[in-house]
The first five atom37 places (N, CA, C, CB, O) and aatype in JSON, in Angstrom:
{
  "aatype": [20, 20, 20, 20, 20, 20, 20, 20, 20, 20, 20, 20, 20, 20, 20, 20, 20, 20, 20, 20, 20, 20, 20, 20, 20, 20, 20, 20, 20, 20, 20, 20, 20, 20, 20, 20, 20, 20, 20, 20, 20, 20, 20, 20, 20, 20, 20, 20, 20, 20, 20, 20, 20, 20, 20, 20, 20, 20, 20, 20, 20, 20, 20, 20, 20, 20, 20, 20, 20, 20, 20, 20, 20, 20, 20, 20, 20, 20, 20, 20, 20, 20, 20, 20, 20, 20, 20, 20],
  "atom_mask": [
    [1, 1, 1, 1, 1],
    [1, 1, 1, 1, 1],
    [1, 1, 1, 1, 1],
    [1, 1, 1, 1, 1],
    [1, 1, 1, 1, 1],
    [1, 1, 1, 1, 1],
    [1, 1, 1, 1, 1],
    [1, 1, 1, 1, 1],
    [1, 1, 1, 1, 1],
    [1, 1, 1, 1, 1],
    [1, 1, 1, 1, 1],
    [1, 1, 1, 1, 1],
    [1, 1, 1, 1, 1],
    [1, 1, 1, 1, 1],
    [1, 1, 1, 1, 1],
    [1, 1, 1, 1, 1],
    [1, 1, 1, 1, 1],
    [1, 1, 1, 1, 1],
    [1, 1, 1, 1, 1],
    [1, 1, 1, 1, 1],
    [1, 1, 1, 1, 1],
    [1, 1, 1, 1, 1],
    [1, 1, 1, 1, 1],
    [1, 1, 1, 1, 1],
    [1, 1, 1, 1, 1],
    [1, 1, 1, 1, 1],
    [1, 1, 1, 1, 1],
    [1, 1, 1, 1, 1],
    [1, 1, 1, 1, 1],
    [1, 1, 1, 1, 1],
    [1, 1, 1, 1, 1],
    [1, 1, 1, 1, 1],
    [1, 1, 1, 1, 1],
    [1, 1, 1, 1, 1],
    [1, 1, 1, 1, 1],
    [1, 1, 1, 1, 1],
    [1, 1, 1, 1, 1],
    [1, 1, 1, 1, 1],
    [1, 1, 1, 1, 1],
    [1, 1, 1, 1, 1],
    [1, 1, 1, 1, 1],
    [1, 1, 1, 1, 1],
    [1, 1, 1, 1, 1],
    [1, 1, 1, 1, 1],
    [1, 1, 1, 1, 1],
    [1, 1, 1, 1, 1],
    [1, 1, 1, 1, 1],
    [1, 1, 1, 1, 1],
    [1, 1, 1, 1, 1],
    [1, 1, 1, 1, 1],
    [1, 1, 1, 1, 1],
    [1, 1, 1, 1, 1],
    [1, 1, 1, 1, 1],
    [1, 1, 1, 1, 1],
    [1, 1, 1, 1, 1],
    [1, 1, 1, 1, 1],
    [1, 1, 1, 1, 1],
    [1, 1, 1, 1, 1],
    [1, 1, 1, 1, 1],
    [1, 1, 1, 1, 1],
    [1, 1, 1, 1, 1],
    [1, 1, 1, 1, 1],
    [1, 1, 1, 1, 1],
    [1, 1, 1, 1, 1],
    [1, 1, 1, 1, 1],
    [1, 1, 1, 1, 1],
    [1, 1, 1, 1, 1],
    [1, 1, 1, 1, 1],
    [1, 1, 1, 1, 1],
    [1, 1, 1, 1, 1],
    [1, 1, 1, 1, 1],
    [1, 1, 1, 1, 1],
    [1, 1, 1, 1, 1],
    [1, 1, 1, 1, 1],
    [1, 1, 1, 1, 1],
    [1, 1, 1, 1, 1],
    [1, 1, 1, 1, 1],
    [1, 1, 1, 1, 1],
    [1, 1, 1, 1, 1],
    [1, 1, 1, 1, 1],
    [1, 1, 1, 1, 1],
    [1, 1, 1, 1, 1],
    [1, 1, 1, 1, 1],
    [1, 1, 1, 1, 1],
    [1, 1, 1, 1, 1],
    [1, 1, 1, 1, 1],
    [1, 1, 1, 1, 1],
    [1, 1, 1, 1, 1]
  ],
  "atom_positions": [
    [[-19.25, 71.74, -5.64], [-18.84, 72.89, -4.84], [-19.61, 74.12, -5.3], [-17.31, 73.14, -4.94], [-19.51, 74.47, -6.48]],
    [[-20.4, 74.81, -4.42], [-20.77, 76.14, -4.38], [-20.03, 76.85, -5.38], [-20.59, 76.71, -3.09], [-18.86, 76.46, -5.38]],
    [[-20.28, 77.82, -6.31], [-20.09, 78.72, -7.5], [-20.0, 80.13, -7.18], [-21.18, 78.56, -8.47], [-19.12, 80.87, -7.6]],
    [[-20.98, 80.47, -6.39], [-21.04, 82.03, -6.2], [-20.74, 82.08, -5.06], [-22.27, 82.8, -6.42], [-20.49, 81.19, -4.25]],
    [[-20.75, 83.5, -4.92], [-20.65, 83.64, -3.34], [-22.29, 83.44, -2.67], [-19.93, 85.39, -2.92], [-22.23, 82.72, -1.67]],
    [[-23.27, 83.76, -2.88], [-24.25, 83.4, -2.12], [-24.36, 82.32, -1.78], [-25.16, 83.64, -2.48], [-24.76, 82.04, -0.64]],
    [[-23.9, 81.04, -3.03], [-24.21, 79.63, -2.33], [-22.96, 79.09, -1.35], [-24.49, 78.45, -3.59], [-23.17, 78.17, -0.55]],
    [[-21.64, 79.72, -1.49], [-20.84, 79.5, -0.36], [-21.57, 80.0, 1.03], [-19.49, 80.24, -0.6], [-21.39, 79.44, 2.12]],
    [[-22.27, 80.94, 0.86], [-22.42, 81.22, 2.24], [-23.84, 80.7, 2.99], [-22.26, 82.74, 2.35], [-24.1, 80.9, 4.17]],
    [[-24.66, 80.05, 2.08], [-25.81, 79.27, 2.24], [-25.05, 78.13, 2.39], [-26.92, 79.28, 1.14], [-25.19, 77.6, 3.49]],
    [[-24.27, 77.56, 1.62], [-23.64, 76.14, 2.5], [-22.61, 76.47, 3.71], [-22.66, 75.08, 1.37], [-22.01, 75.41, 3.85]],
    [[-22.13, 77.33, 4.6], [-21.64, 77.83, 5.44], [-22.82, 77.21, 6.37], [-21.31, 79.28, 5.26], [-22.85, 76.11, 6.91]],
    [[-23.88, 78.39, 6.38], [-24.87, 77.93, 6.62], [-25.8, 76.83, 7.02], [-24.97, 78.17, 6.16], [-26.44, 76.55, 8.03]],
    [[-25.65, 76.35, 5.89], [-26.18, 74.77, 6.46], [-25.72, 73.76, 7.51], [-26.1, 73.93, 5.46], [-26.32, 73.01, 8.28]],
    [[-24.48, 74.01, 7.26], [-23.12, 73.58, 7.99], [-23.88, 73.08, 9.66], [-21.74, 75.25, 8.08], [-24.2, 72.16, 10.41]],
    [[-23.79, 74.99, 9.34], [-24.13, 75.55, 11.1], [-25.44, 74.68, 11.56], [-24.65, 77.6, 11.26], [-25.58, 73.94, 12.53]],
    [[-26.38, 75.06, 10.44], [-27.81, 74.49, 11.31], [-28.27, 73.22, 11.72], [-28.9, 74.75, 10.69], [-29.07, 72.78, 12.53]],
    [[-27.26, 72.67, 10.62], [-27.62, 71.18, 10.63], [-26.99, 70.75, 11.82], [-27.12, 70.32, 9.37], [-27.66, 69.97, 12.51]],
    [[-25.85, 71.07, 12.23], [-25.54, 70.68, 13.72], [-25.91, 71.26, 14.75], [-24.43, 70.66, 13.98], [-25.42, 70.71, 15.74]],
    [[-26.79, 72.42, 15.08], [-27.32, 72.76, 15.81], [-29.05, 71.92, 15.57], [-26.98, 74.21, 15.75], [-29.89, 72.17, 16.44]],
    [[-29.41, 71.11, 14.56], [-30.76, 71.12, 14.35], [-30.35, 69.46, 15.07], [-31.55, 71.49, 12.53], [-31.29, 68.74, 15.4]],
    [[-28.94, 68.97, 15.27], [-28.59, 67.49, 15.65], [-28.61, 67.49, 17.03], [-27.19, 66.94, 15.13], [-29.33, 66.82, 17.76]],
    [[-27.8, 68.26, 17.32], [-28.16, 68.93, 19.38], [-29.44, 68.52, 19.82], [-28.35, 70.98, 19.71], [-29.81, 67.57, 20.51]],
    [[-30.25, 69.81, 19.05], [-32.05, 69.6, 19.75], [-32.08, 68.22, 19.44], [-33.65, 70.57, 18.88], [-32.36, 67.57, 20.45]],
    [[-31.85, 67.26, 18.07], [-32.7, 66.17, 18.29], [-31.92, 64.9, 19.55], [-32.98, 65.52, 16.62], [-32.36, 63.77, 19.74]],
    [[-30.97, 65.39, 20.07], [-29.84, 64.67, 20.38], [-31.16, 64.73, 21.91], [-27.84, 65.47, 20.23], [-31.65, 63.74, 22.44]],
    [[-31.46, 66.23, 22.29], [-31.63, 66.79, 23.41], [-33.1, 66.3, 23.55], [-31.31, 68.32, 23.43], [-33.61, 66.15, 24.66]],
    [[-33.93, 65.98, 22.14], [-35.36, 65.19, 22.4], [-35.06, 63.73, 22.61], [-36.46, 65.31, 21.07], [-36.06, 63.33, 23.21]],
    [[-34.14, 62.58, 22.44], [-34.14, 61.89, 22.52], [-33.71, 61.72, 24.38], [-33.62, 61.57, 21.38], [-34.39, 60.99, 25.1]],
    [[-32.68, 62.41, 24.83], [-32.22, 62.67, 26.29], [-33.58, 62.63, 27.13], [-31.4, 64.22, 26.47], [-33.69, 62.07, 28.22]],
    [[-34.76, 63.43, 26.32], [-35.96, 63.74, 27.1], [-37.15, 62.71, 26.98], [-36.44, 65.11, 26.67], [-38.14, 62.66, 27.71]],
    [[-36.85, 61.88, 25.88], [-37.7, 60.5, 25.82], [-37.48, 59.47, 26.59], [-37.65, 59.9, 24.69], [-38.31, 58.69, 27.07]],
    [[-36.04, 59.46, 26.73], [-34.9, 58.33, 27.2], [-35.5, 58.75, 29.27], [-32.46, 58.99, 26.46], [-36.07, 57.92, 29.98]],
    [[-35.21, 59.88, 29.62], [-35.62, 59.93, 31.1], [-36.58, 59.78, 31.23], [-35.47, 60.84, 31.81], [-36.82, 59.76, 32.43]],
    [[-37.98, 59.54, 30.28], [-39.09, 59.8, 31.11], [-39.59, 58.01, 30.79], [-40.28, 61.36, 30.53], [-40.47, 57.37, 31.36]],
    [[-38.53, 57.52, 29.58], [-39.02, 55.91, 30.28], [-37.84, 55.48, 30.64], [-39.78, 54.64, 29.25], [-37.28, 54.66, 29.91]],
    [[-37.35, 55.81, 31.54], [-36.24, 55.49, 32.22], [-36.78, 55.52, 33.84], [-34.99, 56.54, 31.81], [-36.39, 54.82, 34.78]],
    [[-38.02, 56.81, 33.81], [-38.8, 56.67, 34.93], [-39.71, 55.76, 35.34], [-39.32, 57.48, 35.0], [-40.11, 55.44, 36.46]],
    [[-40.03, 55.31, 33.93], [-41.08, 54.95, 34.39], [-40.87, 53.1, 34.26], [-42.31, 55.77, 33.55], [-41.81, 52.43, 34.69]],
    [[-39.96, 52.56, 33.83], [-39.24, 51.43, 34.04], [-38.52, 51.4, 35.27], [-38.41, 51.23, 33.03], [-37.75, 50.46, 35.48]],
    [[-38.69, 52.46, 36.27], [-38.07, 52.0, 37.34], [-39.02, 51.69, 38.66], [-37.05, 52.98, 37.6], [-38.68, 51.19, 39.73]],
    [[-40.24, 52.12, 38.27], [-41.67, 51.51, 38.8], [-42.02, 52.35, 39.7], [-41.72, 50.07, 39.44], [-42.68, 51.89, 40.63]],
    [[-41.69, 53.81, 39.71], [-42.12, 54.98, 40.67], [-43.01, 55.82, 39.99], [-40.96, 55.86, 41.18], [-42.48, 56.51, 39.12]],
    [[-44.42, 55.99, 40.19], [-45.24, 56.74, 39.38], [-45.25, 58.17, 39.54], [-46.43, 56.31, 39.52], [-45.85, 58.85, 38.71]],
    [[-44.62, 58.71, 40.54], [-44.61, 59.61, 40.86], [-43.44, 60.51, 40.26], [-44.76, 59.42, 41.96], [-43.46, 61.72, 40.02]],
    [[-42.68, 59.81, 40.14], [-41.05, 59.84, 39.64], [-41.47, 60.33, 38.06], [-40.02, 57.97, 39.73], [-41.28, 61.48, 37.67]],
    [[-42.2, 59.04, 37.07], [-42.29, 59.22, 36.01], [-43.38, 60.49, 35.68], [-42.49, 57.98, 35.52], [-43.06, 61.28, 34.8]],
    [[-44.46, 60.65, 36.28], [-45.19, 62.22, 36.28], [-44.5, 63.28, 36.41], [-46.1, 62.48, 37.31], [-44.96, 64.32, 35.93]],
    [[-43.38, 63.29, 37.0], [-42.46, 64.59, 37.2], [-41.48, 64.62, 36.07], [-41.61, 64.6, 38.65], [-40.92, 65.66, 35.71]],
    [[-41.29, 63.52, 35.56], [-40.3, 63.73, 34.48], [-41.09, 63.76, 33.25], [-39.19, 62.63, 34.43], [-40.39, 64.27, 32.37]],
    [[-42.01, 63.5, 32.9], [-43.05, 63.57, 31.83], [-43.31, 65.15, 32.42], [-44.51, 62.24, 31.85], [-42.59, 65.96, 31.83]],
    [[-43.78, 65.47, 32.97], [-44.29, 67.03, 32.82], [-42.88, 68.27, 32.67], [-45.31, 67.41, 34.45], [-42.94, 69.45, 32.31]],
    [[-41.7, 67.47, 33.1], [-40.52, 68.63, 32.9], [-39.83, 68.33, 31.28], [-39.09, 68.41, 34.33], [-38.88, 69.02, 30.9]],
    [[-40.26, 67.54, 30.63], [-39.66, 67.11, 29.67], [-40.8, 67.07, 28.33], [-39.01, 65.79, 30.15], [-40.36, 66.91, 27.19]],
    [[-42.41, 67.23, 28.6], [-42.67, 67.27, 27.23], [-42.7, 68.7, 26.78], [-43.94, 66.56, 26.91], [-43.08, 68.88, 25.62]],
    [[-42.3, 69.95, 27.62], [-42.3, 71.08, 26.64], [-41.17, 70.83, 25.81], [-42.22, 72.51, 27.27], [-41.47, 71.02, 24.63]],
    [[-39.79, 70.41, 26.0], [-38.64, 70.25, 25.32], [-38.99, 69.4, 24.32], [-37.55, 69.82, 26.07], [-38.17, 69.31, 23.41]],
    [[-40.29, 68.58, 24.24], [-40.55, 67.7, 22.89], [-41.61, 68.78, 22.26], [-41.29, 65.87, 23.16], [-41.8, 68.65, 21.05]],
    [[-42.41, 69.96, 23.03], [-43.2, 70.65, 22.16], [-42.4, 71.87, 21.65], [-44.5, 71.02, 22.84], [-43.1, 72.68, 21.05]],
    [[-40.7, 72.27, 21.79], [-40.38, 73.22, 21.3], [-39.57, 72.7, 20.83], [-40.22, 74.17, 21.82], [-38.6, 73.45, 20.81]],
    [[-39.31, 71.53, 20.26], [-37.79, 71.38, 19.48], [-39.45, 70.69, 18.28], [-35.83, 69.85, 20.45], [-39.25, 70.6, 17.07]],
    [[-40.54, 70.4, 18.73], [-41.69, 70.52, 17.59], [-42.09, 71.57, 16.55], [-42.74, 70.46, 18.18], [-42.34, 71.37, 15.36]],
    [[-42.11, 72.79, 17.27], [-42.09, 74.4, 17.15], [-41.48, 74.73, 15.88], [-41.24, 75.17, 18.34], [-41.91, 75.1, 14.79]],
    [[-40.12, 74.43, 16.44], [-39.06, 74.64, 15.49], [-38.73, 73.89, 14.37], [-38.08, 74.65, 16.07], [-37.64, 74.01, 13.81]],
    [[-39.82, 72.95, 13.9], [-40.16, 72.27, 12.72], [-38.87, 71.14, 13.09], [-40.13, 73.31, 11.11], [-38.74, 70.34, 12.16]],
    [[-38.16, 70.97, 13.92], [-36.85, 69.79, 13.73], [-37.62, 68.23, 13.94], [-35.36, 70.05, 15.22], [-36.88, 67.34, 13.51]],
    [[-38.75, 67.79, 14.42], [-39.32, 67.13, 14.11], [-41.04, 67.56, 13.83], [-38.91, 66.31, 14.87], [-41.53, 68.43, 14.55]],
    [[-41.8, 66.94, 12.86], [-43.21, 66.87, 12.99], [-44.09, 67.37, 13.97], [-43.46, 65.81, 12.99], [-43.76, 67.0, 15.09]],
    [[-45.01, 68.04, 13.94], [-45.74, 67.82, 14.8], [-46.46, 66.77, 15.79], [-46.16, 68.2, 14.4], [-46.33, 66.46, 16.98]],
    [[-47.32, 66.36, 14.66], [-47.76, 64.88, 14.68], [-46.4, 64.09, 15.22], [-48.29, 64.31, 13.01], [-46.57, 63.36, 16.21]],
    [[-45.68, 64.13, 14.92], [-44.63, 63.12, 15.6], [-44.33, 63.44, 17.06], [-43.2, 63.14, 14.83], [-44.06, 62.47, 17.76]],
    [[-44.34, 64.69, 17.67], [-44.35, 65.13, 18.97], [-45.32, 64.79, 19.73], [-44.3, 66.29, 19.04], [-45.27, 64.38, 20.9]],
    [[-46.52, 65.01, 18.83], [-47.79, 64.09, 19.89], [-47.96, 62.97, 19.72], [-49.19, 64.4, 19.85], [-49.0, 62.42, 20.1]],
    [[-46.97, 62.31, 19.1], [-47.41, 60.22, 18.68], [-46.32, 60.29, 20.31], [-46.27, 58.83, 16.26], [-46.79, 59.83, 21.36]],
    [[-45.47, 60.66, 20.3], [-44.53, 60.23, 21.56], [-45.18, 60.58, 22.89], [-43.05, 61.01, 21.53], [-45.21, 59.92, 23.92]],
    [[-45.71, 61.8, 22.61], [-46.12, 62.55, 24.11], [-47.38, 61.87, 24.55], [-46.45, 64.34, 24.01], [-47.7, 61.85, 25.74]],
    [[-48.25, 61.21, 23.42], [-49.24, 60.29, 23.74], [-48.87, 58.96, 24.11], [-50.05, 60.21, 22.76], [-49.44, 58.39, 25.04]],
    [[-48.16, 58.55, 23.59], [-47.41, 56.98, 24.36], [-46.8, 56.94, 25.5], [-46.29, 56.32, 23.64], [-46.95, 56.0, 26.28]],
    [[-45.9, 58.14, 25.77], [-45.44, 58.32, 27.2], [-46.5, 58.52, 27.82], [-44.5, 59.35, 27.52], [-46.74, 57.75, 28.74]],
    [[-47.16, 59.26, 27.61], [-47.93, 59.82, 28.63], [-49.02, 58.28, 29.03], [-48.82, 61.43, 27.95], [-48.9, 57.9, 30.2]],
    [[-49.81, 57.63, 28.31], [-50.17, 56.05, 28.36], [-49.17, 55.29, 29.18], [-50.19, 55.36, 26.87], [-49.39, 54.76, 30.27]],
    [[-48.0, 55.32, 28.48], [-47.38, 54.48, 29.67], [-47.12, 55.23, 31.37], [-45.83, 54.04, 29.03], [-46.89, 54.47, 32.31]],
    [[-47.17, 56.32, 31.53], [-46.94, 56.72, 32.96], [-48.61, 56.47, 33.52], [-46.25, 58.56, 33.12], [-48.85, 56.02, 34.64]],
    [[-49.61, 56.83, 32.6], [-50.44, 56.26, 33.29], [-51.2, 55.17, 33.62], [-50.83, 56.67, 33.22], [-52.16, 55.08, 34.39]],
    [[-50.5, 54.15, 32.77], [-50.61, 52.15, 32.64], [-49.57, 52.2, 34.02], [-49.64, 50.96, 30.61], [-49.45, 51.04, 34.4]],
    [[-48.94, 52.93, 34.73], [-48.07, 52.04, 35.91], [-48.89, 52.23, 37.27], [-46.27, 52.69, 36.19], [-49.63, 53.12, 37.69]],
    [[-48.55, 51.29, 37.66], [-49.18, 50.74, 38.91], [-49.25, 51.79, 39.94], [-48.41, 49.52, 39.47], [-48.28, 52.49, 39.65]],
    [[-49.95, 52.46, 41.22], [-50.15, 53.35, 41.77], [-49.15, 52.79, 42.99], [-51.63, 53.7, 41.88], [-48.97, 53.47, 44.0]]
  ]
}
């Protein structure tokens, strides 16, 4: 248990961010999940619209250090391969 008051209120703190830092990743996975959800349903057009409304939400929850960089573009490069591996 926290000793001083500064570290009570830095673990207050943490509290907070860490469940707000679980949201965004809750909210990047929501945005991985629709865009191959599009594109498993065999509409190319479908999955281009949801890939372009959904990778800023993987480049700003990137931003905000809650995942990697590099890890934002390993996904946004595989989605993006798979919307353009589907059939026209």
């Amino acid at each position: 248990m926290a000793n001083t008051a500064q570290a009570r209120k830095r673990a207050r703190q943490a509290v907070k961010q860490r469940g707000h830092n679980a949201s965004q990743r809750s909210a990047l996975r929501t945005a991985i999940k629709k865009i191959i959800k599009a594109v498993e349903a065999g509409d190319k057009a479908a999955a281009q619209a949801a890939y372009q409304e959904n990778v800023s939400v993987i480049d700003t929850i990137a931003d905000k250090n809650i995942i990697h960089k590099n890890k934002a573009s390993r996904h946004k490069s595989r989605l993006s391969a798979a919307v353009k591996a589907m059939a026209a």
